[in-house]
N, C-alpha and C positions, 0 to 999 in steps of 0.2 A: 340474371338476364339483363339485356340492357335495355338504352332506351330506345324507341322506335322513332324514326326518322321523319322528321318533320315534313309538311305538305310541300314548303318551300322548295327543300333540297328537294324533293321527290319531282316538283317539276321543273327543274333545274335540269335534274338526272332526265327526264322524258323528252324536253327540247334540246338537249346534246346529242342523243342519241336519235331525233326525229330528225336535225340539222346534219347527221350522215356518222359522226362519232359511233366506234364500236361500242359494245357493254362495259369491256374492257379497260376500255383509253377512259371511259367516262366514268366509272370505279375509279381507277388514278386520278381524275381530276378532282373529284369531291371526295376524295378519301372516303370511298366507301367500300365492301364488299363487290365485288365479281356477281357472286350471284342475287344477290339484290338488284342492280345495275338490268343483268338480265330476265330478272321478275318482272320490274316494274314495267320494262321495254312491252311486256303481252298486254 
């Protein structure tokens, strides 16, 4: 298993996508999963 995603990236990933960024586009930008992207967005 890997490692779990630091706080940083995590609000990295929540202000891309509260600034209008899909799940998607913001997965491709921080090289992460899709569905993380869309986890963390709830």
């Amino acid at each position: 298993m890997g490692k779990p995603y630091s706080m940083d990236l995590r609000e990295r990933v929540i202000s891309a996508i509260e600034g209008g960024m899909s799940a998607r586009a913001a997965a491709a930008r921080f090289s992460t999963r899709t569905a993380f992207s869309a986890r963390v967005r709830r």
